[in-house]
LOVEX-167063 format. One record per residue (C-alpha): residue number from 0; residue in three letters; x, y, z. Coordinates in nm, 2 decimals. Example, Ala and Ser with C-alpha at 12.3 -4.5 7.8 and 13.67 -1.06 7.14 Angstrom:
BEGIN
@baba = 0&roba = ALA&X = 1.23&Y = -0.45&Z = 0.78;
@baba = 1&roba = SER&X = 1.37&Y = -0.11&Z = 0.71;
END
This chain:
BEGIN
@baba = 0&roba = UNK&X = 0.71&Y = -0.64&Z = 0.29;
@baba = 1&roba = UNK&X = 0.71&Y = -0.47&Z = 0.61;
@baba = 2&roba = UNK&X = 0.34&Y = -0.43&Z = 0.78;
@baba = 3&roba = UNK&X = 0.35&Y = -0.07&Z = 1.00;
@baba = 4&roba = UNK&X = 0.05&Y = 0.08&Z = 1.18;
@baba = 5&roba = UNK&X = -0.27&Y = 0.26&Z = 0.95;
@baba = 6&roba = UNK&X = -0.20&Y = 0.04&Z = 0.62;
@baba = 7&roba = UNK&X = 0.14&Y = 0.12&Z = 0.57;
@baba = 8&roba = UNK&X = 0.40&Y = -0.13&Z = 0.41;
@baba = 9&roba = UNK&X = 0.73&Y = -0.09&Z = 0.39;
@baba = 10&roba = UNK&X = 0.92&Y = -0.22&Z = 0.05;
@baba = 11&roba = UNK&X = 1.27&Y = -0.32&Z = 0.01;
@baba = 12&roba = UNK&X = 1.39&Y = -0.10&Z = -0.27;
@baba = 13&roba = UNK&X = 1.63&Y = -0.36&Z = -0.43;
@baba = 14&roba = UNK&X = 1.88&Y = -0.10&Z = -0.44;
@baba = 15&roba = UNK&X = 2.26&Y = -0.18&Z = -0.38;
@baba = 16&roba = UNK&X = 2.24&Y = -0.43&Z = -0.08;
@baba = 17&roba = UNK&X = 1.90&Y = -0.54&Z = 0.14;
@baba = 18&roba = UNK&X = 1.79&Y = -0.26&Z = 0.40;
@baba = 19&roba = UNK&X = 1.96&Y = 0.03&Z = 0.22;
@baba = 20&roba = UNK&X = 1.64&Y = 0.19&Z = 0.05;
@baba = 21&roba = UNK&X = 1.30&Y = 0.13&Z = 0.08;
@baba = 22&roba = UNK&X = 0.94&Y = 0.25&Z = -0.07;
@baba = 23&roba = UNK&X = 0.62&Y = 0.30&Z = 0.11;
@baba = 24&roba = UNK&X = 0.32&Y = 0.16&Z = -0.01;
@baba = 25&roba = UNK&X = -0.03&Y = 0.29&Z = 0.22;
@baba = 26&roba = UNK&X = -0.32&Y = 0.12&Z = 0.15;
@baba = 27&roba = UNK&X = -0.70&Y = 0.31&Z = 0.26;
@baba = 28&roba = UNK&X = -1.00&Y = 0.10&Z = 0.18;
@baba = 29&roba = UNK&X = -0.93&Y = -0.03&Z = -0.14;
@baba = 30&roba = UNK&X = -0.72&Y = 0.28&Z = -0.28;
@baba = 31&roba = UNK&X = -0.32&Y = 0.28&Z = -0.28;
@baba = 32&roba = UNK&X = -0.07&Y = 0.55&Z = -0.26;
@baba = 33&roba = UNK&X = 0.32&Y = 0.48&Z = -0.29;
@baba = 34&roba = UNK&X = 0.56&Y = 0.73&Z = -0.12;
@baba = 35&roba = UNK&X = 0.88&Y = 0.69&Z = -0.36;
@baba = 36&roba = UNK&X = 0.97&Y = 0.48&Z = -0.62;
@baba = 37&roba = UNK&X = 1.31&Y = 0.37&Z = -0.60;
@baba = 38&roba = UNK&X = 1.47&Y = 0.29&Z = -0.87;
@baba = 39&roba = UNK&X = 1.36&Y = 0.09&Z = -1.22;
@baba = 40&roba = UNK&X = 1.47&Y = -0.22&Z = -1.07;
@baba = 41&roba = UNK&X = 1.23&Y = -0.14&Z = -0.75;
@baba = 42&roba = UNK&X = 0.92&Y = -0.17&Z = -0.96;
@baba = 43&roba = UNK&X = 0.84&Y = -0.52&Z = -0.98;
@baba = 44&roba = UNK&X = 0.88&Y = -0.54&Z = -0.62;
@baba = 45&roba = UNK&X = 0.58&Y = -0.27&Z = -0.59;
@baba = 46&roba = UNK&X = 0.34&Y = -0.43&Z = -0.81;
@baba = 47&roba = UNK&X = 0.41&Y = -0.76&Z = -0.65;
@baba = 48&roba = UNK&X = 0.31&Y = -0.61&Z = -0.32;
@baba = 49&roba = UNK&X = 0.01&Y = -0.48&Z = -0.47;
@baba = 50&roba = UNK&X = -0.04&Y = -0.81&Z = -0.63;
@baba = 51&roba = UNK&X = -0.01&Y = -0.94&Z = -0.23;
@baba = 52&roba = UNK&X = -0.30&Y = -0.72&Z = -0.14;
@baba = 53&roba = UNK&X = -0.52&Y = -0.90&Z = -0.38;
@baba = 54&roba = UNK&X = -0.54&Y = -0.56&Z = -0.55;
@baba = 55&roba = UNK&X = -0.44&Y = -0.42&Z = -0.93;
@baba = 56&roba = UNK&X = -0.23&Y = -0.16&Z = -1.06;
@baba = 57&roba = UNK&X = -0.54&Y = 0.03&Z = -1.15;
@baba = 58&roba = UNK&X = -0.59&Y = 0.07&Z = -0.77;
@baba = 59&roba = UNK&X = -0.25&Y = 0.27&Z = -0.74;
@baba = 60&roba = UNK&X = -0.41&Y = 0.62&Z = -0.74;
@baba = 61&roba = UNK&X = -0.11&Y = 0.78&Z = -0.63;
@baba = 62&roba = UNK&X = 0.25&Y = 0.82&Z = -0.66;
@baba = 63&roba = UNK&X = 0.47&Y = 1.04&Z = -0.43;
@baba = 64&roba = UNK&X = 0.82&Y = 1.16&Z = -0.44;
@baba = 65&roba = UNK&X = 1.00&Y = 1.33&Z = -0.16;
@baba = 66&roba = UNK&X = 1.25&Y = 1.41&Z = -0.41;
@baba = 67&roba = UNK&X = 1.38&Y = 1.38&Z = -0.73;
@baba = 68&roba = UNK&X = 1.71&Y = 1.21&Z = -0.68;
@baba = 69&roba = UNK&X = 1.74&Y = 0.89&Z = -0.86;
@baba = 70&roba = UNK&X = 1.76&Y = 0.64&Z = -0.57;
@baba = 71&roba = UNK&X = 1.42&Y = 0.75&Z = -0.46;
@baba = 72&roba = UNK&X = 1.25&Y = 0.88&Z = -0.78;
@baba = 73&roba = UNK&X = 1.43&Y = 0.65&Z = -1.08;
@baba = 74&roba = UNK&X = 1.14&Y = 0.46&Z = -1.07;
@baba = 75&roba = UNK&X = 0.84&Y = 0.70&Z = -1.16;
@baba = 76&roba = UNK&X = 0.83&Y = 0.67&Z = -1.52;
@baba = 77&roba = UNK&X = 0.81&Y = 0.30&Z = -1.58;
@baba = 78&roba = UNK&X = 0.58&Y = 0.25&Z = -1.24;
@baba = 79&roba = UNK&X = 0.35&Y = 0.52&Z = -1.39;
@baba = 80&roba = UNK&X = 0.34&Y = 0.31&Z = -1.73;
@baba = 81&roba = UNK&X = 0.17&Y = 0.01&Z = -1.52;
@baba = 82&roba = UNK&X = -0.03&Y = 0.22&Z = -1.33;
@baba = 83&roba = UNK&X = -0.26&Y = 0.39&Z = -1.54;
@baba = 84&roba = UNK&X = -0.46&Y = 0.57&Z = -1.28;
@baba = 85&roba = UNK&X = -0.21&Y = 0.74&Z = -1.12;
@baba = 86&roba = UNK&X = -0.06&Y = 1.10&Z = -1.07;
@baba = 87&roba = UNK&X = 0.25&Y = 1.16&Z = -0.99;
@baba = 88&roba = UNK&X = 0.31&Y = 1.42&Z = -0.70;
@baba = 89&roba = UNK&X = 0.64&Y = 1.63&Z = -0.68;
@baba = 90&roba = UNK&X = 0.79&Y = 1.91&Z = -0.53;
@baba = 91&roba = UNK&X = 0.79&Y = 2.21&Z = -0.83;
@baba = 92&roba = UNK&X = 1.13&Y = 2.24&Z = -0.87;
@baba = 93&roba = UNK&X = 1.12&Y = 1.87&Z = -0.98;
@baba = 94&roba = UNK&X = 0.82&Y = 1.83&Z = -1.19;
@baba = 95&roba = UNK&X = 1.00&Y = 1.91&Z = -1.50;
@baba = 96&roba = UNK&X = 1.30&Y = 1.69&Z = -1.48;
@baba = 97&roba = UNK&X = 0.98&Y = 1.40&Z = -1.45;
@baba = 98&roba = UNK&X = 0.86&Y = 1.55&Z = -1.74;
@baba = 99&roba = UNK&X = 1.12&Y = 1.52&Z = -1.93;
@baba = 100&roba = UNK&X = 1.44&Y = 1.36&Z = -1.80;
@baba = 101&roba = UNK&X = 1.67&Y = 1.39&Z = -2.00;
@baba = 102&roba = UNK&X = 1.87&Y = 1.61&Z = -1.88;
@baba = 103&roba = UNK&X = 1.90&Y = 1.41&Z = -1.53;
@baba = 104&roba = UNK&X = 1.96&Y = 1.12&Z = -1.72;
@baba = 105&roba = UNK&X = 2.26&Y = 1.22&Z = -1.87;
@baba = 106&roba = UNK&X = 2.41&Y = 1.43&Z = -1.58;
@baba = 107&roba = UNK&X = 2.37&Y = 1.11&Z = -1.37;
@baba = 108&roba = UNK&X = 2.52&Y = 0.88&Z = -1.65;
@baba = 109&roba = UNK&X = 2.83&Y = 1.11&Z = -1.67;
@baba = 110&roba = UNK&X = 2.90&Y = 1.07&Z = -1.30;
@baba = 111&roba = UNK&X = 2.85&Y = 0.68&Z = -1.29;
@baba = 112&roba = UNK&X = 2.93&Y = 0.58&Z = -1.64;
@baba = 113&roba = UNK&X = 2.63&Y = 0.38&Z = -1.86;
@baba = 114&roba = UNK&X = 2.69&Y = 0.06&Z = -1.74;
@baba = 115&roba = UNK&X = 2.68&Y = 0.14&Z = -1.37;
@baba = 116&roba = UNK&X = 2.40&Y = 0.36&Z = -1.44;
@baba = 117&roba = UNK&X = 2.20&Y = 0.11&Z = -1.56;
@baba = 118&roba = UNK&X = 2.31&Y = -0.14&Z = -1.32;
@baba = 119&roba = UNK&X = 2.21&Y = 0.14&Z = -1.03;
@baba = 120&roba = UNK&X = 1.88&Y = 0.29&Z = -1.18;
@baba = 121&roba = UNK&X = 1.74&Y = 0.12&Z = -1.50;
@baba = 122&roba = UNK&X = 1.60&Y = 0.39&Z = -1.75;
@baba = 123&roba = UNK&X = 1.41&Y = 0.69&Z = -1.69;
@baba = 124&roba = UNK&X = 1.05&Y = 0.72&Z = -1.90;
@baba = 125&roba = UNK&X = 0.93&Y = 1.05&Z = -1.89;
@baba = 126&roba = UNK&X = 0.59&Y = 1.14&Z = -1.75;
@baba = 127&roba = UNK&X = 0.35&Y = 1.31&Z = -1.94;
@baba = 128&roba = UNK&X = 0.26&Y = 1.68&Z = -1.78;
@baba = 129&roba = UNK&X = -0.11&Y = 1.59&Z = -1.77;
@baba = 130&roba = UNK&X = -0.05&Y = 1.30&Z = -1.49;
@baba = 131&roba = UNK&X = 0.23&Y = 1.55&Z = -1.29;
@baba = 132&roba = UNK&X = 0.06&Y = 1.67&Z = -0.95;
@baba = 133&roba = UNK&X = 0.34&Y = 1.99&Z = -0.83;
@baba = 134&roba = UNK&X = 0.36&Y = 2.01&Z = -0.42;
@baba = 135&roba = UNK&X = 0.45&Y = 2.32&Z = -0.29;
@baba = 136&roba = UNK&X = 0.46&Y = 2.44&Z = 0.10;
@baba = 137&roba = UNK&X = 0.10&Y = 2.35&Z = 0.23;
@baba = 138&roba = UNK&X = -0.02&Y = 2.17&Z = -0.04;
@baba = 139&roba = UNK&X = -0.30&Y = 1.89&Z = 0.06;
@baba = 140&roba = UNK&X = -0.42&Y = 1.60&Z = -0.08;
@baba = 141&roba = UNK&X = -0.72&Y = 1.38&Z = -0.03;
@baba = 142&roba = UNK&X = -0.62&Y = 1.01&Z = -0.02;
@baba = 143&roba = UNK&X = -0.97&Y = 0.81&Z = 0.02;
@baba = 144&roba = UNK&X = -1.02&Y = 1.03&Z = 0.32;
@baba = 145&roba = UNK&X = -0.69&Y = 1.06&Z = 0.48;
@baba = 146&roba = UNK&X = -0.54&Y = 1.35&Z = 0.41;
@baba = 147&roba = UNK&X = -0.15&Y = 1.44&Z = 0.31;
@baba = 148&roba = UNK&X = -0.01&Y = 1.72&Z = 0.36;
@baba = 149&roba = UNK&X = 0.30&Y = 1.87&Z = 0.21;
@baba = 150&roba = UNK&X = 0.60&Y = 2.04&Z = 0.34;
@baba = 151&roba = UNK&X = 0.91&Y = 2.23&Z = 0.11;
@baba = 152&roba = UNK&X = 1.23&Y = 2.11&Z = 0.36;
@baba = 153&roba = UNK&X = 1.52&Y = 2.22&Z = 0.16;
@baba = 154&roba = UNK&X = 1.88&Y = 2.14&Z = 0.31;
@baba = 155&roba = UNK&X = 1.95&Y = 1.81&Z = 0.16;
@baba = 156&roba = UNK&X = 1.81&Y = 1.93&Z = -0.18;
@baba = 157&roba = UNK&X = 1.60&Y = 2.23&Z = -0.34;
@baba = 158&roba = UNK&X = 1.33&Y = 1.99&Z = -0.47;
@baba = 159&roba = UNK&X = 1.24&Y = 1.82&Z = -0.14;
@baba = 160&roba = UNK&X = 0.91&Y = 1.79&Z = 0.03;
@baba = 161&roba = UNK&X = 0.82&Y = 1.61&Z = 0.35;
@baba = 162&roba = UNK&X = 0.47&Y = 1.48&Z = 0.36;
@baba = 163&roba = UNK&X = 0.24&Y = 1.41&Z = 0.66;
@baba = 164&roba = UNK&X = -0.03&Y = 1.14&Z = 0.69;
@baba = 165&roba = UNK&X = -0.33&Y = 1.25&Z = 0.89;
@baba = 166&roba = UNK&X = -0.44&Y = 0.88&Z = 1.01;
@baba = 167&roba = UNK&X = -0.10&Y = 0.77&Z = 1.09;
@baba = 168&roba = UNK&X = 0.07&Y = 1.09&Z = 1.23;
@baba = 169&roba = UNK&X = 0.36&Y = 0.98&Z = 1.06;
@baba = 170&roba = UNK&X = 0.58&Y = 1.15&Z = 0.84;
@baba = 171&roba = UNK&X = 0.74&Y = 1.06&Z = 0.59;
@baba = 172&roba = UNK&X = 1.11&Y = 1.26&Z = 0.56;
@baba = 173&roba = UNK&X = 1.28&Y = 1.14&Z = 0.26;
@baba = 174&roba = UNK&X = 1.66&Y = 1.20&Z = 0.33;
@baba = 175&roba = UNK&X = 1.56&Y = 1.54&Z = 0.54;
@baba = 176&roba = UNK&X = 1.56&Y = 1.34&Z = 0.87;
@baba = 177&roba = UNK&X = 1.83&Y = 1.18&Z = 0.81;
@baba = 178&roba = UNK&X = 1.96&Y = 0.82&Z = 0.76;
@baba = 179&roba = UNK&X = 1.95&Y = 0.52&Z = 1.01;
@baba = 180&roba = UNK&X = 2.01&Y = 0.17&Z = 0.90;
@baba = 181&roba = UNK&X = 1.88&Y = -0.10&Z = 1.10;
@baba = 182&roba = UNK&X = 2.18&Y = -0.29&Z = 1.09;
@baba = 183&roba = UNK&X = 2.30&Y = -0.05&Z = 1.41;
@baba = 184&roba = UNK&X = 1.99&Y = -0.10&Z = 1.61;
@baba = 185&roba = UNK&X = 2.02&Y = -0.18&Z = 1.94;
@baba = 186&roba = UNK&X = 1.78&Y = -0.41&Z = 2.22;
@baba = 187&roba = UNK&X = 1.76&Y = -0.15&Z = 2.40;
@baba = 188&roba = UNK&X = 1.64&Y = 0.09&Z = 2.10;
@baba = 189&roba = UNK&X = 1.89&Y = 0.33&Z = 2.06;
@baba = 190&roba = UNK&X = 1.94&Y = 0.41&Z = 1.66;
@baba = 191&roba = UNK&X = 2.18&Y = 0.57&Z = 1.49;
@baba = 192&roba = UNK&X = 2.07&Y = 0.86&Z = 1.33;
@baba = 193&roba = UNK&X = 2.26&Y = 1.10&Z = 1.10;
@baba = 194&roba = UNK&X = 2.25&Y = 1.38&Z = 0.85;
@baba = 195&roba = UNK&X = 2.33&Y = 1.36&Z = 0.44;
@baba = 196&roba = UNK&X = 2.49&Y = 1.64&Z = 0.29;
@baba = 197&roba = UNK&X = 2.52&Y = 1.44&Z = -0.07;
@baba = 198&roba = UNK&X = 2.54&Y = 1.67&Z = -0.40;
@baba = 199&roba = UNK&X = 2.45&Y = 1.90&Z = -0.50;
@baba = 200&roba = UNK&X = 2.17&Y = 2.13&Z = -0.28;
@baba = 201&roba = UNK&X = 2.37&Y = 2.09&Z = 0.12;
@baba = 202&roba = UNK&X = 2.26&Y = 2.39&Z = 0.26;
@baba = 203&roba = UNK&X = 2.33&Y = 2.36&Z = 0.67;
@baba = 204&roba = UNK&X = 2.09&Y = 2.63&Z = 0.82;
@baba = 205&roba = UNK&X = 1.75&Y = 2.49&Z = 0.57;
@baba = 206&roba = UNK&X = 1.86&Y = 2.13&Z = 0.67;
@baba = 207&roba = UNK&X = 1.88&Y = 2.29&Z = 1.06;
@baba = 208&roba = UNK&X = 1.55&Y = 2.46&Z = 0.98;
@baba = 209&roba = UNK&X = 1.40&Y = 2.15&Z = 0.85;
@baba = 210&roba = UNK&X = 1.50&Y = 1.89&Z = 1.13;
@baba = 211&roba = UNK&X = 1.38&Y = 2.13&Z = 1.38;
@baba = 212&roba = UNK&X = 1.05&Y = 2.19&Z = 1.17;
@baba = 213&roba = UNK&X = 0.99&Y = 1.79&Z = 1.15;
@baba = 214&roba = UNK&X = 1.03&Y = 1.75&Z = 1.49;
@baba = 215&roba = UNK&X = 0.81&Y = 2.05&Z = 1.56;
@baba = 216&roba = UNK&X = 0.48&Y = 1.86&Z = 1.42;
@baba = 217&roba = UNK&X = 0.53&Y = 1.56&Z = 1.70;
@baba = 218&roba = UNK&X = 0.48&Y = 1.31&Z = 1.49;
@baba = 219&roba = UNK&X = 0.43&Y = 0.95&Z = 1.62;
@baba = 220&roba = UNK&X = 0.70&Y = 0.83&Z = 1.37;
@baba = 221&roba = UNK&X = 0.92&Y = 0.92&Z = 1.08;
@baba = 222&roba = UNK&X = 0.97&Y = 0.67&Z = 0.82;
@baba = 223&roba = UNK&X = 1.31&Y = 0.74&Z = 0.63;
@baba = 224&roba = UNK&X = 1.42&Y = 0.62&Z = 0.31;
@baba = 225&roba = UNK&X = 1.70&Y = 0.46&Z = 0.42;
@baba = 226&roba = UNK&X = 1.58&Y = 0.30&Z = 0.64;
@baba = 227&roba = UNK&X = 1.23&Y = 0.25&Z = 0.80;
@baba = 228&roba = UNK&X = 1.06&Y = 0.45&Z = 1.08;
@baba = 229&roba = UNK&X = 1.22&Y = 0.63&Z = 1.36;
@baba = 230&roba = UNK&X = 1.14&Y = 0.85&Z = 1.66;
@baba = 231&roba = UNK&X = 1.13&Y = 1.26&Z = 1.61;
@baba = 232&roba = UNK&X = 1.25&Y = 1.25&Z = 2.00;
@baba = 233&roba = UNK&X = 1.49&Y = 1.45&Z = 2.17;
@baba = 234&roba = UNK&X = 1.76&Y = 1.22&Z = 2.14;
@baba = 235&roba = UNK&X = 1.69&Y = 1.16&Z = 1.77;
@baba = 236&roba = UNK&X = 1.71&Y = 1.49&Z = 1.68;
@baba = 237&roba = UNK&X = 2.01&Y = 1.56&Z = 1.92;
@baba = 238&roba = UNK&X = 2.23&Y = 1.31&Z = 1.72;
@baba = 239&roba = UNK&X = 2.11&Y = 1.45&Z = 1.39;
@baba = 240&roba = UNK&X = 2.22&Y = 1.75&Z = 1.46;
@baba = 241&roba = UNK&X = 2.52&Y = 1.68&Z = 1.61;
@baba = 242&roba = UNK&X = 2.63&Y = 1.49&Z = 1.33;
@baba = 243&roba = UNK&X = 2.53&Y = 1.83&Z = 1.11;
@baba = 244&roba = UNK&X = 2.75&Y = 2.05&Z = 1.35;
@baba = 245&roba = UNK&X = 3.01&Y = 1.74&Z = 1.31;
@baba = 246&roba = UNK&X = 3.04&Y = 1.79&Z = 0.92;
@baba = 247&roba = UNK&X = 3.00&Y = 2.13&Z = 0.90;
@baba = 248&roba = UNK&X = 3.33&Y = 2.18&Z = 1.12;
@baba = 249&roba = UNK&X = 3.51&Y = 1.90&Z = 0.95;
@baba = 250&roba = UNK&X = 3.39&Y = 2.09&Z = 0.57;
@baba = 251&roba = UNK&X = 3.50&Y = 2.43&Z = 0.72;
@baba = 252&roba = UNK&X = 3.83&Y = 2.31&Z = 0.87;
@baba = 253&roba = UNK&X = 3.93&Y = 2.24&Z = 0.47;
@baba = 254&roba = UNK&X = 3.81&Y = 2.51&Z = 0.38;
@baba = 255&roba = UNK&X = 4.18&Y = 2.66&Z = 0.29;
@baba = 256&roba = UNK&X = 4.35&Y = 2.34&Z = 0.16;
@baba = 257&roba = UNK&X = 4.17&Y = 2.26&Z = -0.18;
@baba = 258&roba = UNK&X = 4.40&Y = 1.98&Z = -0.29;
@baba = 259&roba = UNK&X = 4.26&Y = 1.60&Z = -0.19;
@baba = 260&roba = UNK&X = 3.99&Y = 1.76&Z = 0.05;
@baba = 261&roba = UNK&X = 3.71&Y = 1.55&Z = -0.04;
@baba = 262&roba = UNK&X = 3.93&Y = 1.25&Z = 0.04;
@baba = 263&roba = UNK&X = 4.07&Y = 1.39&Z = 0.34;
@baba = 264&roba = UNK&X = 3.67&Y = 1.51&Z = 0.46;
@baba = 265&roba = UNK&X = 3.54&Y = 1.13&Z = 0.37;
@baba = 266&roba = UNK&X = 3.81&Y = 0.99&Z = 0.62;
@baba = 267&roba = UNK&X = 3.70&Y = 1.22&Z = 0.90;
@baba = 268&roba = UNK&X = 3.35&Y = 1.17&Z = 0.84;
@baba = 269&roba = UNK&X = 3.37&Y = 0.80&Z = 0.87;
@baba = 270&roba = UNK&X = 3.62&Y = 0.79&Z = 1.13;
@baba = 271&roba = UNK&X = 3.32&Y = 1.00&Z = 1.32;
@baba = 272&roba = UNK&X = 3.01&Y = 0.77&Z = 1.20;
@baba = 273&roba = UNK&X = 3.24&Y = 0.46&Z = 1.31;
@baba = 274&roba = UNK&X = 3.30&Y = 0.61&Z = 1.65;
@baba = 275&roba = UNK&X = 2.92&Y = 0.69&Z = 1.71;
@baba = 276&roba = UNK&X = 2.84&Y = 0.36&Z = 1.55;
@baba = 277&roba = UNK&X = 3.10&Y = 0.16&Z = 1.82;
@baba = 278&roba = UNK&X = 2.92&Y = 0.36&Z = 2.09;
@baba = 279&roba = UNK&X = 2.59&Y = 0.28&Z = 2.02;
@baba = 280&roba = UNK&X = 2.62&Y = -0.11&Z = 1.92;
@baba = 281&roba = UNK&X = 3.01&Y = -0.25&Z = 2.05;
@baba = 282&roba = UNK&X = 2.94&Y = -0.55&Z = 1.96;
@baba = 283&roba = UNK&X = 2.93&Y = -0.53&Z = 1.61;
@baba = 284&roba = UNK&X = 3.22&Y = -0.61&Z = 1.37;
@baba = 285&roba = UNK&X = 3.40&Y = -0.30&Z = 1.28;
@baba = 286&roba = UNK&X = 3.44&Y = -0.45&Z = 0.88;
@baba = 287&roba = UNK&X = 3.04&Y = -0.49&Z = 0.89;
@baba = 288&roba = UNK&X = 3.02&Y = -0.12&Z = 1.07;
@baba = 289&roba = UNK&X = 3.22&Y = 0.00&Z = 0.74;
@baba = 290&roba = UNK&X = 3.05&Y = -0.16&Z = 0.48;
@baba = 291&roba = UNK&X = 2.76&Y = 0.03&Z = 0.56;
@baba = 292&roba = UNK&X = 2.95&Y = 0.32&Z = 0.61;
@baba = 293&roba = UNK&X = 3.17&Y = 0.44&Z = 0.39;
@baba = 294&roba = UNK&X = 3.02&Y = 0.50&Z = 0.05;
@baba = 295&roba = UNK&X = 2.75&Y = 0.77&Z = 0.33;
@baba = 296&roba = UNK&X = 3.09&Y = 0.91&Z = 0.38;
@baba = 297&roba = UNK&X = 3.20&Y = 0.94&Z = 0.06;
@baba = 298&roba = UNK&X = 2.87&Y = 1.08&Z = -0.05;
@baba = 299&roba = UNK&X = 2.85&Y = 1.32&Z = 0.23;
@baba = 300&roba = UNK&X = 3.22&Y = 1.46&Z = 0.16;
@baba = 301&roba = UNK&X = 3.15&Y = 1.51&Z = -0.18;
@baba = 302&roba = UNK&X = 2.81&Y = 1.71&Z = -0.14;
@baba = 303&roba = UNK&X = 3.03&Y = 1.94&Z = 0.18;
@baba = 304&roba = UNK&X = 3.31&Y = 2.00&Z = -0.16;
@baba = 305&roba = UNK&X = 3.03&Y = 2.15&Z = -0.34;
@baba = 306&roba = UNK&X = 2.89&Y = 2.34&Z = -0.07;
@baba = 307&roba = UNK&X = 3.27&Y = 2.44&Z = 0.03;
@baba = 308&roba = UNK&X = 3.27&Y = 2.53&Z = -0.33;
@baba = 309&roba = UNK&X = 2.97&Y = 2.73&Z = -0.40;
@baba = 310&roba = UNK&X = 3.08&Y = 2.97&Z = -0.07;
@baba = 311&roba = UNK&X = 3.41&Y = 3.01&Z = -0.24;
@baba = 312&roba = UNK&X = 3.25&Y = 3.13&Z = -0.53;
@baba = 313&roba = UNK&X = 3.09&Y = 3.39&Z = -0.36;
@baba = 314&roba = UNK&X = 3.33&Y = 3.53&Z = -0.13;
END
């Protein structure tokens, strides 16, 4: 567990390899809120943190999701079991898939097959509707007197909400701001910083609009997912977009040769990420540089087919 300023912890999510996905646990007084869930796997991690504190599951009065994709949301069902003061808080479009999940289950399971599924994710337990808390645009919520606030920042997905901490001036970004994995930091303190476009919701202008709004509020840190906190400064939000105008031009230069795109746009995407990545940090291996890159490509080339796709349809 990772101790940040104003009583906020950073937890390893346990999810694929150390450092790739992490949970936020804030403690005020003796009153907890948790900002994500990761994954089933990630929840004996959060209540031995809470254990840590010298504090119970019953003080857990909060559970947060930024979104409702399964690396950051998996989680919610069976945490919510051993917690059983807690609401869970999610954007609208989300609340019913908590609710009953079913139907996510099974989408997901068809993609990764059962056995990698569960190996990934666990099982989702739905949430009764009674102890579901929706977050739309400006929503606010009093955590022991601190107060969070809610922003709807679509571009990496419909169901996504931002939310800001008014004792910290953090906020905490989900996959909107980006992803930056500390493996790539430098002494010097340069990160690097880029966009996901992953399936299904990429939508470049809202992600624009969203990065622009984040860095709008001035806050004194972003804390990512993947992969802890992170300046909203000029250079920050420079490279993130960058890397959106990067992807964006490598999607559209595909756009007329359908056959092995995503393959061909995974390849230019990490042949970009690699080349930012050798800038930034030269002295790291190029095998470790892509073992921490390429499935982001893969992911991101796959969310720019749909995209391509869904602009096809419409034309």
């Amino acid at each position: 567990m990772i101790q940040h300023p104003a009583g906020i912890m950073q937890i390893d999510a346990d999810y694929v390899a150390h450092g790739l996905a992490s949970v936020y646990l804030i403690r005020q007084g003796d009153r907890l809120a948790l900002i994500e869930t990761g994954t089933a796997h990630t929840v004996p991690h959060v209540l031995a943190a809470i254990a840590e504190l010298g504090l119970t599951p019953e003080h857990l009065d909060w559970i947060i999701l930024t979104h409702i994709h399964l690396d950051h949301a998996a989680g919610a069902g069976a945490l919510m079991a051993q917690c059983p003061n807690a609401k869970l808080v999610v954007h609208p479009r989300g609340a019913a898939h908590m609710i009953n999940p079913a139907k996510l289950e099974a989408g997901t399971m068809a993609v990764y097959g059962e056995e990698n599924y569960r190996k990934l994710y666990g099982a989702l337990i739905p949430v009764t509707a009674e102890r579901v808390v929706e977050a739309a645009e400006g929503f606010t919520l009093n955590f022991n007197g601190r107060t969070f606030t809610f922003f709807d920042t679509p571009g990496h997905a419909l169901h996504h909400v931002c939310i800001h901490d008014s004792l910290s001036n953090a906020l905490f970004s989900g996959d909107t701001f980006g992803v930056s994995y500390r493996i790539f930091d430098t002494a010097e303190g340069g990160v690097l910083l880029f966009v996901t476009t992953t399936p299904v919701h990429f939508d470049p202008q809202a992600m624009r609009a969203s990065i622009e709004r984040i860095a709008a509020l001035e806050p004194a840190a972003v804390y990512l997912t993947h992969y802890g906190p992170v300046a909203a400064d000029n250079t920050n939000v420079a490279q993130l977009l960058a890397s959106l105008d990067a992807f964006v031009a490598i999607a559209s230069a595909e756009k007329e040769r359908k056959e092995g795109r995503v393959e061909r746009m995974a390849a230019a995407i990490l042949d970009w990420l690699m080349a930012r990545a050798r800038e930034l940090n030269p002295a790291l291996d190029d095998a470790l540089r892509w073992r921490w890159l390429a499935t982001d490509a893969r992911l991101n080339a796959q969310g720019l087919e749909v995209w391509l796709s869904r602009q096809e349809a419409l034309s």
